[in-house]
C-alpha positions in Angstrom: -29.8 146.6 66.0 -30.3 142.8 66.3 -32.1 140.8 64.3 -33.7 137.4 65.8 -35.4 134.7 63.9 -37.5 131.5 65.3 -37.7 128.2 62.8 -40.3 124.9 63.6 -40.5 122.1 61.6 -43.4 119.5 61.7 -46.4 119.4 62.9 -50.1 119.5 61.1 -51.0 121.6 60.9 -48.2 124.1 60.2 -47.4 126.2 64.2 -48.0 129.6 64.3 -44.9 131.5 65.5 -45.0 134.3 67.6 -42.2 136.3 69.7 -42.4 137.6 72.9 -40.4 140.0 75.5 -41.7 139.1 78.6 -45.5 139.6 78.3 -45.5 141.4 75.6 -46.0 140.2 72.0 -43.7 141.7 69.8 -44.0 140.2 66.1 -46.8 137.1 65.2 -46.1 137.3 61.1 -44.6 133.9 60.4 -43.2 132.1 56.9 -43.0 129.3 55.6 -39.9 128.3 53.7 -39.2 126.2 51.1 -37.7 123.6 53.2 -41.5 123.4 55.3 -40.5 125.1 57.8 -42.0 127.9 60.1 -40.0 131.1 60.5 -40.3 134.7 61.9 -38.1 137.5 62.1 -37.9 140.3 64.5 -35.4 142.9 64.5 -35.2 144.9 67.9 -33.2 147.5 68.9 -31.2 149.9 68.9 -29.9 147.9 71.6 -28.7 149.9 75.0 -26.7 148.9 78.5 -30.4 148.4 79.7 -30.5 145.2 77.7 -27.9 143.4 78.6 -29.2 140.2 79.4 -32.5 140.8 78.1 -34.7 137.2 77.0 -37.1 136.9 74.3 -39.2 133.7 73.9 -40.5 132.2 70.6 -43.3 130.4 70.9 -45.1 127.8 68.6 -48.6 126.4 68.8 -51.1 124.4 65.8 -54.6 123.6 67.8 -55.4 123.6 71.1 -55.0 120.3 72.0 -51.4 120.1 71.4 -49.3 122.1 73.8 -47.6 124.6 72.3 -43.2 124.9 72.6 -41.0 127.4 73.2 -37.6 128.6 73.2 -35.8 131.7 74.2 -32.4 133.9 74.1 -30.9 136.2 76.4 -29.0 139.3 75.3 -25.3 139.5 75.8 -22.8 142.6 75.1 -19.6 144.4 75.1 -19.4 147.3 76.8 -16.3 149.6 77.4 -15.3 151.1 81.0 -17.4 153.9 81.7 -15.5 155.6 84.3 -12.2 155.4 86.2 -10.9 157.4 89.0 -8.0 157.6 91.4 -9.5 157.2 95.6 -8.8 159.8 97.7 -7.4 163.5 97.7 -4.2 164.5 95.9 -1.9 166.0 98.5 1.5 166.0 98.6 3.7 163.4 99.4 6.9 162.4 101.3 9.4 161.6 99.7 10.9 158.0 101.0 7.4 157.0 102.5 5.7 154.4 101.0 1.9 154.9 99.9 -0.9 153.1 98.6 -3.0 154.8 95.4 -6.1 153.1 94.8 -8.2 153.4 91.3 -11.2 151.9 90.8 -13.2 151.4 87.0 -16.7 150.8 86.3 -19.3 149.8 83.6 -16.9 147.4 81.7 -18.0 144.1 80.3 -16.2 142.1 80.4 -14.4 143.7 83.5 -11.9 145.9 82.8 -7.9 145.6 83.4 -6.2 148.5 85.4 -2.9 149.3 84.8 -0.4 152.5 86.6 2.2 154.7 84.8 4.6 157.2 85.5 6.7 159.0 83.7 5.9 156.7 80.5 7.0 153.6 82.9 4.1 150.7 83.8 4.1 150.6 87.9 4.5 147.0 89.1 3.5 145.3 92.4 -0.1 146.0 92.0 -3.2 143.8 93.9 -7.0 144.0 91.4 -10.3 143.3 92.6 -13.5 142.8 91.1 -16.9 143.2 92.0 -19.3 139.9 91.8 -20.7 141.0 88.6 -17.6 142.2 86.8 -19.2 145.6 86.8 -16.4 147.4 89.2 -12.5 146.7 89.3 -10.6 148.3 91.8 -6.6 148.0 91.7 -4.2 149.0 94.7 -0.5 150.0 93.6 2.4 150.6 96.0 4.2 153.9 95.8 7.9 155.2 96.9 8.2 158.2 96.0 11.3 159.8 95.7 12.8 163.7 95.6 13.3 163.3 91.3 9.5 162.6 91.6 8.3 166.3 92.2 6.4 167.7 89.7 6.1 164.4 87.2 2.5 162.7 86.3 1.3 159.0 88.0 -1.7 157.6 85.8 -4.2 154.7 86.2 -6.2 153.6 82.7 -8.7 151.1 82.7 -9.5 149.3 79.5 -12.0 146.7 78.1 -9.3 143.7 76.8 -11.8 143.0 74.1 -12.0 146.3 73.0 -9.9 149.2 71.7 -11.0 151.8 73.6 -9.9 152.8 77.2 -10.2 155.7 79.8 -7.4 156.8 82.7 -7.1 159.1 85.3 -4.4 161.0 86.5 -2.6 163.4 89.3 0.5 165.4 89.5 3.0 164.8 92.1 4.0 167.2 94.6 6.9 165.6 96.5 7.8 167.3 99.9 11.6 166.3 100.8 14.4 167.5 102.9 17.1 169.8 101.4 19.4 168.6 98.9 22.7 170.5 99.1 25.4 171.2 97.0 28.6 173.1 98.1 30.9 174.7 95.2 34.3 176.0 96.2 36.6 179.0 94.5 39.2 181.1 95.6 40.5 184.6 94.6 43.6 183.3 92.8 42.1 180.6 90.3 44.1 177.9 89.3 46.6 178.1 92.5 46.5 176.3 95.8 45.5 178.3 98.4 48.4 179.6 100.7 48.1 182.5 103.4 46.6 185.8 102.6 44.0 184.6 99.6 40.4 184.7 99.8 38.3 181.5 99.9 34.9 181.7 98.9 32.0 178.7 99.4 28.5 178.2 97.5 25.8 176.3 99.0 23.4 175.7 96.6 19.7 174.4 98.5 17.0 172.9 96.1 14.2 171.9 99.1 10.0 171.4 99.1 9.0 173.1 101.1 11.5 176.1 101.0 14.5 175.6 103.3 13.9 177.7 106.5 17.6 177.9 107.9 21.3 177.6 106.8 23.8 176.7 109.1 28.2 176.3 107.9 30.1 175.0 110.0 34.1 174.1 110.4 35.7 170.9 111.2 31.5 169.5 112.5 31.6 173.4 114.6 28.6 175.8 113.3 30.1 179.4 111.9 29.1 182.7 112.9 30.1 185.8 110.9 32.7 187.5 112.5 34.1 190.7 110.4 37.1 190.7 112.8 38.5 187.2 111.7 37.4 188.0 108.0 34.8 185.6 108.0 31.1 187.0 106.3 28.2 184.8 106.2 26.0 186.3 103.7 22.9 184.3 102.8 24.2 181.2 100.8 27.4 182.5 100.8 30.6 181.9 103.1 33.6 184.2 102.3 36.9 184.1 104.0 39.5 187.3 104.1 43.4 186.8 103.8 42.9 183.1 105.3 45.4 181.6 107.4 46.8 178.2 108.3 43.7 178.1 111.1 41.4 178.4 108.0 42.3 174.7 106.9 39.5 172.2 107.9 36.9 170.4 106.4 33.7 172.7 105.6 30.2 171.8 104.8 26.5 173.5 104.9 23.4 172.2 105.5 19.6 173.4 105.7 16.6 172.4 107.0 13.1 172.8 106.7 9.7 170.7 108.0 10.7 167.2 106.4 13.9 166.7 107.7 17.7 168.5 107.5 20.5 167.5 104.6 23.8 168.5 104.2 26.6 168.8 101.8 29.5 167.1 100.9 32.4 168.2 102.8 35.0 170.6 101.4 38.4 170.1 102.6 40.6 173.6 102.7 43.8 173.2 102.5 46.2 176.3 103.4 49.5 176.2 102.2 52.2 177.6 104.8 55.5 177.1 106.0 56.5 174.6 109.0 55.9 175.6 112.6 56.4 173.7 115.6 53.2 171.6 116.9 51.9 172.7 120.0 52.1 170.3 123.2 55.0 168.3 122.8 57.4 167.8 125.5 60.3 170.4 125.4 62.4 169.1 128.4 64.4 165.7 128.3 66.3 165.0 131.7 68.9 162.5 131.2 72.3 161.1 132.4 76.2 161.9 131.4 76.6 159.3 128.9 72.8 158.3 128.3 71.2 158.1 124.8 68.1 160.0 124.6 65.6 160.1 121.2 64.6 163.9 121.0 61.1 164.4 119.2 60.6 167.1 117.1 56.7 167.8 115.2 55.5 170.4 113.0 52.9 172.1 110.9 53.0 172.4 107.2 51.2 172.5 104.3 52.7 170.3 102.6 54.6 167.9 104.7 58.4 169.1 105.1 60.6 167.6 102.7 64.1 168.2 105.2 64.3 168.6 109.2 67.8 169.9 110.5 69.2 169.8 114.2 71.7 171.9 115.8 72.6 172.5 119.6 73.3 175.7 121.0 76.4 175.7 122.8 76.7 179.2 124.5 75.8 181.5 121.5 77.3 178.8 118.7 75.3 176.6 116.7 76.6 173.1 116.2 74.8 171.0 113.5 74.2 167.6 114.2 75.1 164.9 111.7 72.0 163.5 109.5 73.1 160.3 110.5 71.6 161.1 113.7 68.1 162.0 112.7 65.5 160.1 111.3 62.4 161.6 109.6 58.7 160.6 108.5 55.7 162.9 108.2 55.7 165.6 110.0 58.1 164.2 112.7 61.7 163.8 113.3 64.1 161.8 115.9 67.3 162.8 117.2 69.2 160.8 118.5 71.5 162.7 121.5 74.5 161.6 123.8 75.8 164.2 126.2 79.0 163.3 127.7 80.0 166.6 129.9 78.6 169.5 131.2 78.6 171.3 128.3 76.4 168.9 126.4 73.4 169.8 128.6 71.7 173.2 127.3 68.9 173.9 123.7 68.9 171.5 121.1 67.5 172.9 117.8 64.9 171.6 115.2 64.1 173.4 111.7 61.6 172.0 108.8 61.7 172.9 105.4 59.1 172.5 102.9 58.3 173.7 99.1 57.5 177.2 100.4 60.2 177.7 103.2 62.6 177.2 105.8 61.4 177.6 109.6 61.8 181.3 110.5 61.6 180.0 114.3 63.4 176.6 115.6 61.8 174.1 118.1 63.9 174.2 121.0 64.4 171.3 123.7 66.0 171.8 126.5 68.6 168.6 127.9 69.2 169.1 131.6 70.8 166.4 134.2 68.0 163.7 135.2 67.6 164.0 138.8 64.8 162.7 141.4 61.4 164.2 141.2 60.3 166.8 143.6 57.7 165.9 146.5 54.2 166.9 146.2 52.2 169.9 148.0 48.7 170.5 148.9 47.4 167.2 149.5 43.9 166.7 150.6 41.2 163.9 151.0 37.8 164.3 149.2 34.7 162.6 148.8 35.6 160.4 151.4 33.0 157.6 152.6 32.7 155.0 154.8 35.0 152.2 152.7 36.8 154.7 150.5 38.7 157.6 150.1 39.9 159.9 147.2 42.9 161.7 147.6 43.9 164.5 145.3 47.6 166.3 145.0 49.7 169.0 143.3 52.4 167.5 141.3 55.7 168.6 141.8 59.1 169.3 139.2 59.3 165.7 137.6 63.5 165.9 137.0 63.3 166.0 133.9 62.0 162.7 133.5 58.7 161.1 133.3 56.9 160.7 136.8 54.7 158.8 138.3 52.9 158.6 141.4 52.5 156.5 144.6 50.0 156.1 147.8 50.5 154.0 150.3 48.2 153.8 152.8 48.6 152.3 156.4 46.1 151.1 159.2 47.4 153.2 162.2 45.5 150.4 164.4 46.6 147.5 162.9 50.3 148.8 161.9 49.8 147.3 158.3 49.8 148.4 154.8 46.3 148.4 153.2 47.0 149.3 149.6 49.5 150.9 147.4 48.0 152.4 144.4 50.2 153.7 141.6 48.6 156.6 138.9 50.1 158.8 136.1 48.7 161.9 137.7 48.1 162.8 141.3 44.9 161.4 141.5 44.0 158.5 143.9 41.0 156.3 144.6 41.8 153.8 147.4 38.7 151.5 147.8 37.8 148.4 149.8 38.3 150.7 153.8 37.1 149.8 156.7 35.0 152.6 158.6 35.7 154.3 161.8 39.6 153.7 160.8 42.6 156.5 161.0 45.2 155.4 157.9 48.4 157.3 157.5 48.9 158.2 153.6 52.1 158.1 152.3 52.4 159.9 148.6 55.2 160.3 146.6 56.8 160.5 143.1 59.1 158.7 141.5 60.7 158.4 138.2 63.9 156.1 137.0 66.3 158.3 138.9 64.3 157.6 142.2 62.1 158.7 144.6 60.8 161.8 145.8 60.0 163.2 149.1 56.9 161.4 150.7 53.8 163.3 151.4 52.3 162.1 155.1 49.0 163.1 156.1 46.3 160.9 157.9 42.4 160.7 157.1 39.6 159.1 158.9 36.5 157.0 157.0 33.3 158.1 158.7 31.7 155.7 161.2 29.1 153.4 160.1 27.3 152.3 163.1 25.7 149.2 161.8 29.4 147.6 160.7 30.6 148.7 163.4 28.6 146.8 166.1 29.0 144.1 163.1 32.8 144.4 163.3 33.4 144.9 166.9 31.4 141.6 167.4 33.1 139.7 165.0 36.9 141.0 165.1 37.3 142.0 169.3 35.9 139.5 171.7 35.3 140.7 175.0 38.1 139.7 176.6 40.4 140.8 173.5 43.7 142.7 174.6 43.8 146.7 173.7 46.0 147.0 171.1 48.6 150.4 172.0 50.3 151.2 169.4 53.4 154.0 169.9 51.8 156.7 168.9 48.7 156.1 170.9 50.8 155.8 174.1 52.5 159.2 173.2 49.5 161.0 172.8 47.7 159.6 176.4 51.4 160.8 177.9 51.0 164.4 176.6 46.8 164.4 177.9 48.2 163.3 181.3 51.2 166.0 181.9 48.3 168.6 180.6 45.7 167.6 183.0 48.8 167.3 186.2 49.4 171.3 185.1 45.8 171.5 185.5 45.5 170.2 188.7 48.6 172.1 190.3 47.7 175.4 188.8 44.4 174.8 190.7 45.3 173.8 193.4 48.1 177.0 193.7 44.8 179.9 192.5 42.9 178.2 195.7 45.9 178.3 198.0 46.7 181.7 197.5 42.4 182.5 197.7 42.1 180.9 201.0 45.7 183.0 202.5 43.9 186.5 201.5 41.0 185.0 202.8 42.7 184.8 206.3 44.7 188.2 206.0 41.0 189.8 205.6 39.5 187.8 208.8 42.7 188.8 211.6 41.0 190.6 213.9 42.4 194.8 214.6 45.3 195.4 216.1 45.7 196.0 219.9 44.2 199.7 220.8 45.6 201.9 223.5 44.4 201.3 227.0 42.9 203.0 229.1 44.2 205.6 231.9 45.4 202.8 234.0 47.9 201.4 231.2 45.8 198.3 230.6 46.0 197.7 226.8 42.9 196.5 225.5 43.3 193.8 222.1 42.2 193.6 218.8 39.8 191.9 219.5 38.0 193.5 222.0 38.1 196.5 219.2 36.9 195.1 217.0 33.9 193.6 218.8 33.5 197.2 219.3 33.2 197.8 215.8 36.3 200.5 215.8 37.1 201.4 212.2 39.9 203.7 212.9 42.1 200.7 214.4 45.0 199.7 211.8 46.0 195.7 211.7 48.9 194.4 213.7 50.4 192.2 210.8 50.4 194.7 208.4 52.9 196.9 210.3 57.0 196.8 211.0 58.1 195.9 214.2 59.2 199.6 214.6 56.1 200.7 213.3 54.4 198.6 216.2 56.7 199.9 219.1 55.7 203.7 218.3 52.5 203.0 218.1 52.6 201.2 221.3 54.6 204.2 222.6 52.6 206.8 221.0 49.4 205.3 222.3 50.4 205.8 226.1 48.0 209.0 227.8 51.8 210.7 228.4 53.8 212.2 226.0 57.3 210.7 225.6 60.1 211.8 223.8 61.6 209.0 221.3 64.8 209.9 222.2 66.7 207.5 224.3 67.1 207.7 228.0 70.8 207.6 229.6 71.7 204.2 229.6 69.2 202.5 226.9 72.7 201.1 225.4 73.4 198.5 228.8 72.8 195.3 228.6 69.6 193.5 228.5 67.9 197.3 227.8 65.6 197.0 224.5 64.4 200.1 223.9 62.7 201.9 221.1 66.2 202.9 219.8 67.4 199.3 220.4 64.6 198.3 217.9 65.4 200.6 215.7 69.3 199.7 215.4 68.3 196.2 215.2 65.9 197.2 212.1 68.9 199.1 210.1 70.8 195.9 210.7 68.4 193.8 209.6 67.2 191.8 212.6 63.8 192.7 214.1 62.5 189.3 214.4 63.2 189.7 218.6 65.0 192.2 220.6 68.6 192.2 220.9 70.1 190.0 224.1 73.4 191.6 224.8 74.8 195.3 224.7 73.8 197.9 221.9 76.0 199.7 219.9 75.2 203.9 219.9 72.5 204.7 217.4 73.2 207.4 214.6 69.4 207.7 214.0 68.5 211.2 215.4 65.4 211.3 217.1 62.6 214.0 217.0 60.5 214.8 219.7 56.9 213.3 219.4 54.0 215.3 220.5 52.0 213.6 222.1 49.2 211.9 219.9 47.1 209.6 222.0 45.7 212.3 224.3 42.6 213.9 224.2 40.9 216.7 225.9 38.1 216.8 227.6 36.6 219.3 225.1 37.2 217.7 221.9 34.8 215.1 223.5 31.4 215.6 224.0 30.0 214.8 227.9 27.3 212.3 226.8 30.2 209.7 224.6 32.8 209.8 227.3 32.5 206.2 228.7 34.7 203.9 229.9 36.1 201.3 226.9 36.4 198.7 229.4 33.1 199.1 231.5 30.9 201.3 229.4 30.7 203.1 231.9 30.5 206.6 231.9 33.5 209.2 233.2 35.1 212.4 233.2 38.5 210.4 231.2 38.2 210.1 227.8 40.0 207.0 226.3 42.4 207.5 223.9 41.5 207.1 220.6 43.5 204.6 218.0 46.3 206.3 216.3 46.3 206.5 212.7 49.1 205.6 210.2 49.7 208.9 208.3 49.8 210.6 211.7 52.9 208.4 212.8 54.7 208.2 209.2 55.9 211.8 209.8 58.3 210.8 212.1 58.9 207.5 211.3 62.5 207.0 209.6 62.8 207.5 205.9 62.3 204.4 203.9 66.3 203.8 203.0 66.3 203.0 206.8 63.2 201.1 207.1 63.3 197.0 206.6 59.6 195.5 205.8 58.7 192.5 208.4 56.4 190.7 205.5 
């Protein structure tokens, strides 16, 4: 309730005083004090937010021809916040992403301050706003959450400073974050290293929101899969290891995931304890010299590091140490140093480690053999070749017992001159920087410090490129530019010529011998048997007459030609000789025949002949034929055509004279 009161002094006659709210007249009972003034009291309320700035006017008047004064007073109040209210929906929240929560408060008066909370803590870096008539405050507050933050309370209160009373509003966090991993380690034998043949156990402990979906353990950065035949179980959260051995050392960790992200443990180093063993992929072979130092490196595996390394060599069966002095050792390595002076120094030299658990069971062993040359390399070929480069790729041979390396040198057969010579550890070249369209010879070998091996030769060819090489040929060989002929060049147009001279004369030899059988198949027939006056008729004429039965003249002996000549006469003869075929000057058919034993039938003989021992048969006669074996209307004249009562004799065949030809042991061919 408020209580208002209006006072006027002066005037006469004494004002009237009267109160007003707005229009309406809410008390006119005045007073006059003892003073002389004019007073009136009104009491209004109970007063409500409606009446904040509410005026009421006091006026005084004391005739009407004064005019009357006034004064007024507005209403002015505290009021406390009546609401406040976080903006938005509460859902849950990323951890490590920064958000903005906005409250807002109205209804205070003055305007209210905001202030943020969590966990018991004031929240800084805030930005407030107010409305133009301090009615509404709205304050903005930037948030991080983080994983620790799941779960807890953020608050905003809004509170009238010149009042006790506030209000706030609140939400409950729900922080999504990846999975936070733990990893906890044990072992079947507590309280004692691990050494070969425990059991290792591992704990991965997940706390995640929203649940973790997957769990993944892995070795040395390599994911695990449960394997019952290696003794390794993956059982949910849990990694156990059977009877572990050395290969179970290695750094191990787990790690989850779900839909904010993936996180992962701490890695857990395993150490298994074991005795030394000789490190794989260390060179076991040392070539060197009578008289030549050589440092013999000997490595190993243990857990822990060997505390002692011994060295012996093997001299047929008997172990000689080697003196300390000679060795040095560091880690898990030791140096020998090693002089052989003879033959007998070359063979194994040993290596043992020792370590808190044992002695090597089984030594390293190095082999020291005589340094010699390397071998040559095999199976060269060129790959990938292009137009300006090739790539050649070989199988390395025996190094001597030394360390190799390798060598191309490649030549421009053209030019005569050495392009490049490329050196590599391995058999493995790239020669770049070619010209195309060029033959190179490729020399590859190895060497080492004892020498050279045998060279590899082979050739190769970059393809053409057309457009360099009209650009080349251009620029490099003028028109009236020499031919460059290099040795080999001019050996290989010497073998193309002696080919194509075989060629020719093996040609020309096939069409000789064609065209001579040729002209063996064109003679005309040999001469056929005349008629009944003795006139012998010739090939030719027989074979104008088409005779089939007629046999070749070239294809028979000279004897062969005198009995058919003889046969072929209408009489029969005898083939023996008559008295006195043996004078002088007389070549008869046994003349030809002694001629033919001796072997001269290219003419008859000129002077005497000597008796022939050939006995002589008597030849019916072959050439005749009757009348009757003939019919009338075919017996013409061969000559005339003419027909007539003679028939001509017809040709005589081979087979019919071979029967009383000599046997062949007495016959000489005329061919």
């Amino acid at each position: 309730m408020v209580q208002l009161t209006c006072s006027s002094s002066g005037g006469n006659p004494p004002p009237n005083i009267t109160w007003w709210q707005d229009s309406e007249l809410l008390d006119s009972s005045w007073h006059q004090t003892p003073s002389g003034s004019i007073q009136n009291h009104v009491t209004v309320g109970p007063l409500t937010r409606a009446d904040v700035g509410q005026e009421y006017t006091c006026w005084a008047t004391n005739h009407v021809q004064a005019p009357p004064k006034s004064t007024a007073v507005a209403i002015d109040m505290l009021l406390r916040p009546l609401s406040v209210r976080l903006l938005g929906s509460n859902n849950p929240l990323s951890a490590g992403v920064t958000y903005q929560l906005v409250c807002q408060s109205a209804g205070s008066r003055p305007a209210a301050v905001i202030s943020w909370w969590k966990d018991g803590r004031e929240l800084t870096a805030t930005d407030e706003n107010r409305s133009h008539d301090g009615n509404v405050t709205t304050s903005r507050v930037s948030f991080r959450p983080e994983v620790q933050d799941d779960g807890q309370v953020v608050l905003c209160r809004a509170h009238n400073p010149l009042l006790s009373a506030a209000i706030e509003d609140s939400w409950q966090l729900s922080i999504r974050y990846a999975p936070v991993v733990q990893l906890k380690t044990w072992s079947s034998q507590p309280g004692r290293a691990v050494q070969e043949g425990h059991d290792v156990y591992f704990k991965c402990i997940v706390k995640a929101n929203p649940p973790a979906l997957r769990l993944v353990w892995r070795l040395n950065g390599v994911p695990l899969v449960s394997d019952p035949r290696r003794d390794l179980v993956l059982a949910n959260d849990t990694l156990v290891l059977h009877h572990v051995t050395r290969n179970a050392s290695g750094d191990y960790s787990c790690s989850a995931f779900n839909d904010e992200g993936t996180g992962e443990s701490a890695v857990a180093r395993l150490r298994v304890r074991y005795a030394p063993r000789c490190a794989p992929d260390q060179t076991t072979q040392y070539g060197v010299s009578r008289g030549e130092t050589i440092y013999v490196r000997c490595q190993v595996t243990a857990e822990p590091a060997p505390f002692r390394f011994s060295w012996a060599f093997n001299s047929s069966g008997h172990l000689i140490d080697v003196p300390e002095s000679h060795s040095e050792s560091t880690g898990l390595t030791s140096l020998c140093r090693y002089t052989p002076r003879t033959l007998l120094d070359y063979g194994p030299l040993l290596c043992w480690a020792e370590n808190e658990l044992a002695r090597q069971s089984q030594p390293c062993v190095f082999r020291i053999v005589p340094a010699e040359r390397p071998d040559g390399l095999s199976n060269c070929s060129v790959i990938n070749g292009t137009s300006d480069s090739l790539r050649v790729h070989c199988a390395p041979g025996h190094d001597g017992g030394l360390r190799q390396t390798f060598v191309l040198e490649l030549t421009d057969i053209q030019r005569q001159t050495l392009v490049t010579n490329i050196s590599s550890d391995v058999p493995r070249f790239v020669a770049q920087g070619l010209l195309p369209g060029r033959r190179y010879l490729l020399a590859i070998y190895a060497r080492n410090s004892k020498g050279r091996g045998d060279r590899y030769i082979t050739t190769a060819v970059t393809p053409e490129d057309v457009a360099q090489r009209v650009i080349a040929e251009g620029a490099e060989q003028p028109s009236d530019a020499p031919v460059l002929l290099t040795p080999l060049v001019g050996v290989l147009l010497g073998v193309v010529g002696v080919l194509l001279l075989l060629a020719v004369v093996v040609v020309a030899g096939i069409r000789v011998r064609a065209r001579r059988r040729a002209k063996r198949r064109d003679q005309p027939p040999a001469v056929a048997p005349d008629d009944g006056d003795g006139n012998m008729q010739s090939a030719l004429d027989l074979k104008q007459k088409g005779s089939a039965e007629t046999l070749p003249l070239e294809y028979l002996d000279p004897e062969e030609k005198h009995m058919i000549e003889r046969l072929s006469q209408p009489h029969c003869r005898s083939l023996r000789p008559p008295p006195g075929a043996h004078r002088a000057g007389d070549a008869t058919a046994g003349g030809t025949l002694v001629s033919l034993r001796k072997g001269h039938h290219s003419r008859p003989p000129s002077g005497p002949l000597p008796a022939a021992d050939v006995l002589y048969a008597s030849v019916p006669c072959l050439a005749r034929r009757s009348a009757a074996d003939v019919p009338a209307d075919v017996r013409t004249d061969v000559r005339t055509d003419v027909r007539t009562d003679r028939v001509p004799p017809r040709p005589v065949r081979p087979h019919e004279i071979e029967p009383f030809l000599p046997r062949g042991d007495h016959r000489e061919s005329s061919v």
